[in-house]
C-alpha positions in Angstrom: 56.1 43.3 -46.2 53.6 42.2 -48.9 50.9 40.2 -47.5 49.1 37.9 -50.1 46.1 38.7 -48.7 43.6 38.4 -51.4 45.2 35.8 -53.5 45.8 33.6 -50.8 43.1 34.7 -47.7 45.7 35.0 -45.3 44.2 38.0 -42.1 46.5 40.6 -40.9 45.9 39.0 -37.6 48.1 35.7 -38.9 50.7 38.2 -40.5 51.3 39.8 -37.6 51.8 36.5 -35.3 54.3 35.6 -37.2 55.6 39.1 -37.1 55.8 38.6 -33.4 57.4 35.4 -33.5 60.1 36.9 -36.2 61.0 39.3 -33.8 61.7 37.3 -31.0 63.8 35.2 -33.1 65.8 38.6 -34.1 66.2 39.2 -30.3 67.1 35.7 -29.1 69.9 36.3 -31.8 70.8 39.7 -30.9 71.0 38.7 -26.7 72.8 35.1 -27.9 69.5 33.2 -26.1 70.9 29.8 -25.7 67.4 28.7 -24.6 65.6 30.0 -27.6 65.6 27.5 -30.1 65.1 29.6 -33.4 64.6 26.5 -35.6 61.6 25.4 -33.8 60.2 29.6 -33.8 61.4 29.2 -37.5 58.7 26.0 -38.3 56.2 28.0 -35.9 56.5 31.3 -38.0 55.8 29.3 -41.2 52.4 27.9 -39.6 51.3 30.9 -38.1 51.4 32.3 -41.6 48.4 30.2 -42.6 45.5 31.7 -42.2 43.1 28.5 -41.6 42.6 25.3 -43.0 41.3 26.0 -46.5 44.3 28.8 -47.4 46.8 27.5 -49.5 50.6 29.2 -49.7 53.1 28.3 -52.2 56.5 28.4 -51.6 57.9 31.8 -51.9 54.4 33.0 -50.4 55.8 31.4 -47.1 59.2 32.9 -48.2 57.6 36.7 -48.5 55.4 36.5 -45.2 58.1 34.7 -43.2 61.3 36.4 -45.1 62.8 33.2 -44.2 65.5 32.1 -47.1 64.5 29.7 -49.7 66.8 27.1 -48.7 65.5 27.4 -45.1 61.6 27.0 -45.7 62.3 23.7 -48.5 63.8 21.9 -45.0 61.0 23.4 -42.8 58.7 22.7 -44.9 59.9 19.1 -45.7 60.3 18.8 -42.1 56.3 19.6 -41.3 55.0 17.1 -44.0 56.3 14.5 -42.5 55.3 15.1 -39.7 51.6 15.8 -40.9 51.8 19.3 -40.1 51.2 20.4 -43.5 50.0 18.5 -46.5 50.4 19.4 -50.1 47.7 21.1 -51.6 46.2 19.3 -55.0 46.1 22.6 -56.8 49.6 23.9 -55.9 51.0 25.0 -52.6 50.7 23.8 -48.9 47.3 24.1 -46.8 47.8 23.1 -42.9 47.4 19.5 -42.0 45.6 17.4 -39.6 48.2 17.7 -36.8 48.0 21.5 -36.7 44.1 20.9 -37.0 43.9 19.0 -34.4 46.2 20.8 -32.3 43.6 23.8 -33.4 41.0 22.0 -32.3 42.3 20.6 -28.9 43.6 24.5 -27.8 39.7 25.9 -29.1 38.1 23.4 -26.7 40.2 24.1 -23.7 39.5 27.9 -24.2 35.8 27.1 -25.0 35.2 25.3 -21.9 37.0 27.9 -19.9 34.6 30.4 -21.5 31.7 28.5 -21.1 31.7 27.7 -17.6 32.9 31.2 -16.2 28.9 32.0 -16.1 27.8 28.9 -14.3 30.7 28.8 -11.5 29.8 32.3 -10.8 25.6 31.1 -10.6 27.0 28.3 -8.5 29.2 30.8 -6.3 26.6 33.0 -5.4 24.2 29.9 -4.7 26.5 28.3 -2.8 28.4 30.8 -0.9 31.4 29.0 -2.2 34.8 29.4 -4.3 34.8 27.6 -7.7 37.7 27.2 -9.7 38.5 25.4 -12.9 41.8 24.0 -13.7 43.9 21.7 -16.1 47.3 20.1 -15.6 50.8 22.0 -16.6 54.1 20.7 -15.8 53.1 18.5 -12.8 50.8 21.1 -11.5 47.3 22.2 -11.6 47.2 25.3 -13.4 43.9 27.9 -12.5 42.4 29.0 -15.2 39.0 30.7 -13.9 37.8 31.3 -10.5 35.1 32.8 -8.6 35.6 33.6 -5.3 33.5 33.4 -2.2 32.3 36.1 -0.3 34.0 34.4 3.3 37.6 35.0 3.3 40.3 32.2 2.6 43.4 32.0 4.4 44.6 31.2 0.4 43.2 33.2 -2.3 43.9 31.9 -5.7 43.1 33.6 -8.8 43.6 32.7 -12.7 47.1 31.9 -13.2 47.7 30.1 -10.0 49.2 27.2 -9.4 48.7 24.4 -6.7 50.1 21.0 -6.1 48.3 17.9 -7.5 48.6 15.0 -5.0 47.7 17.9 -1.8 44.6 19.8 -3.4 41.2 18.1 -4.6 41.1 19.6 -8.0 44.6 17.9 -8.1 43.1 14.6 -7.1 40.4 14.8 -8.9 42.3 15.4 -12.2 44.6 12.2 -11.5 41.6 10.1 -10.6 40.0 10.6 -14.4 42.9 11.0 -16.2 43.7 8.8 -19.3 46.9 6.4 -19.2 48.1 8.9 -21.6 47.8 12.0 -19.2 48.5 9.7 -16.5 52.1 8.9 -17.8 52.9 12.3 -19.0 51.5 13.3 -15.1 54.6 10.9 -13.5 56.7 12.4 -15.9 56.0 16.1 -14.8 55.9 15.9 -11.2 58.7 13.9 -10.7 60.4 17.0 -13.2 58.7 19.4 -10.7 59.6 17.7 -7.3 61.5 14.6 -7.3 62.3 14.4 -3.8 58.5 14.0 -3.0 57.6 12.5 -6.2 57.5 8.8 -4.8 55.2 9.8 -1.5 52.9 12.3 -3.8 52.4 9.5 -6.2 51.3 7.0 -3.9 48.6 10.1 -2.2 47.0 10.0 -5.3 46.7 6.3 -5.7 44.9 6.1 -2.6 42.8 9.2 -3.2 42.0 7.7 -6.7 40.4 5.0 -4.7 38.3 7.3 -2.7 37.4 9.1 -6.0 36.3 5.8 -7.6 33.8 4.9 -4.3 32.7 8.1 -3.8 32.2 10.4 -7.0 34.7 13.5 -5.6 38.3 13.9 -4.6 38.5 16.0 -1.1 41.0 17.8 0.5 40.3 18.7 3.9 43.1 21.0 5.3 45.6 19.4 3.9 47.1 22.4 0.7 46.0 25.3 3.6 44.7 24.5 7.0 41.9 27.2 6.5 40.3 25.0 3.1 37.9 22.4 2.6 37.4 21.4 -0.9 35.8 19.0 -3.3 36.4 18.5 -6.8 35.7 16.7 -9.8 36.7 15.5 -13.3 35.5 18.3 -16.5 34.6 16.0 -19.8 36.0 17.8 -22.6 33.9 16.6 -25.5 36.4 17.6 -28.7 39.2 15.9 -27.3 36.4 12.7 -25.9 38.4 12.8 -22.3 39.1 14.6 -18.7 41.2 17.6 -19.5 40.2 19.8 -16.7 38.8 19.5 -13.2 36.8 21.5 -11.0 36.5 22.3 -7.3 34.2 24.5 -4.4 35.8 24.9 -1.3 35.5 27.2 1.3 36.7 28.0 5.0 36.7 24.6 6.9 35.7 27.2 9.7 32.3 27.5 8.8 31.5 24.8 7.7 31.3 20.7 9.2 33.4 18.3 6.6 30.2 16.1 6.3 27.9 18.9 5.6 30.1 20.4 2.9 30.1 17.3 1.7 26.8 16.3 1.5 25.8 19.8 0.4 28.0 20.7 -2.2 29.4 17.5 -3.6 26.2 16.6 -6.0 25.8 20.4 -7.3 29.1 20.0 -8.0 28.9 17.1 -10.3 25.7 18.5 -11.7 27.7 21.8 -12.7 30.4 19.6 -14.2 28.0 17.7 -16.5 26.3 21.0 -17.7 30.2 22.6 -18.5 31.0 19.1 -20.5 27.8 18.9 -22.4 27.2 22.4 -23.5 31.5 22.6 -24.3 
């Protein structure tokens, strides 16, 4: 395949996204994947052939780089305009649009903030003689997506890539308690998705922990996701996106330490460590 490299600054490292998706397309079709929806990889393939905001493709430079037909990229391609995904470029072609930017921009800060604060929750850690972990909300749960662990030994040891409920843990709390209407809607929408037996008890936990967040500055859970954890969390300001998108929590064994002193400890190191993710994010 002839990449337009030069002529139109597209990287290898584009190409060969949408190389990957085009594959799994050509697999979904080969295994009959009624799950896969190949239209939507289709549109995908087409954006991951852009290299950044300032490259411009014309039409059969999508058609080369996705070897998508012609009469498939014109819909796709009409399809993405109008829905701001692309704009026409003034000097021929199609350049990404604001929707992909900002999509861009909003999956850069999450990764940013996750990068940035890995060195100050382990500082914190060792300080502390605490667990840290940083999370953000995925399909009505809290998703982990760093974590330093303490040197005392949970009864629960989560790691990046685990997942815990959001109405039993703190950094579950604490995400509801500072979340938007907008991620508070889409929350009700998950978790009831997730578990809608418990959906109407879980929902009403958090309304009354939002309360306690709102007095006190921290969401706590005290025993109540593993009877061996005592936790406190708060909300993580992401600056790009000017909201809470993430939250972060210490706990450690409720054996060795008193609820009060944890509290009174940890709790305002905590929100200082918060404050210095959000501001240099």
């Amino acid at each position: 395949m002839f990449y337009y490299t030069k002529q139109f600054n597209v990287t290898q490292k584009e190409c060969k996204v949408a190389d990957q998706i085009l594959k799994q397309i050509a697999l979904a079709e080969e295994h009959n994947d009624r799950q896969f929806v190949t239209a939507l990889a289709r549109g995908l393939s087409i954006l991951s052939s852009f290299g950044n905001s300032d490259t411009a493709l014309t039409h059969q430079a999508i058609c080369d780089l996705t070897s998508l037909p012609k009469a498939t990229v014109s819909r796709l391609i009409y399809t993405l305009l109008k829905s701001q995904y692309l704009v026409a470029d003034p000097a021929g072609g199609y350049r990404l649009g604001m929707a992909s930017i900002q999509l861009s921009a909003s999956a850069w800060a999450q990764y940013n903030i996750t990068r940035l604060a890995q060195p100050l929750m382990s500082r914190f850690a060792s300080e502390n003689q605490v667990s840290v972990s940083l999370a953000k909300e995925e399909m009505g749960e809290m998703l982990y997506l760093a974590s330093v662990r303490s040197p005392a030994r949970l009864a629960v040891q989560l790691m990046v890539g685990s997942k815990v409920p959001i109405a039993r843990t703190a950094i579950g709390r604490a995400y509801f308690a500072v979340a938007d209407e907008q991620q508070t809607q889409l929350l009700a929408f998950n978790m009831q998705a997730q578990n809608p037996q418990t959906f109407t008890a879980d929902w009403q936990r958090l309304q009354d922990h939002k309360i306690y967040f709102e007095q006190h500055g921290y969401a706590l859970s005290n025993g109540e996701f593993s009877s061996d954890i005592l936790a406190v969390a708060v909300g993580v300001y992401n600056r790009a996106e000017e909201r809470f998108t993430h939250s972060i929590n210490a706990s450690a064994p409720s054996t060795r330490w008193h609820m009060d002193d944890f509290i009174r400890d940890v709790a305002p190191k905590l929100q200082v460590l918060a404050h210095q993710i959000s501001t240099q994010s």
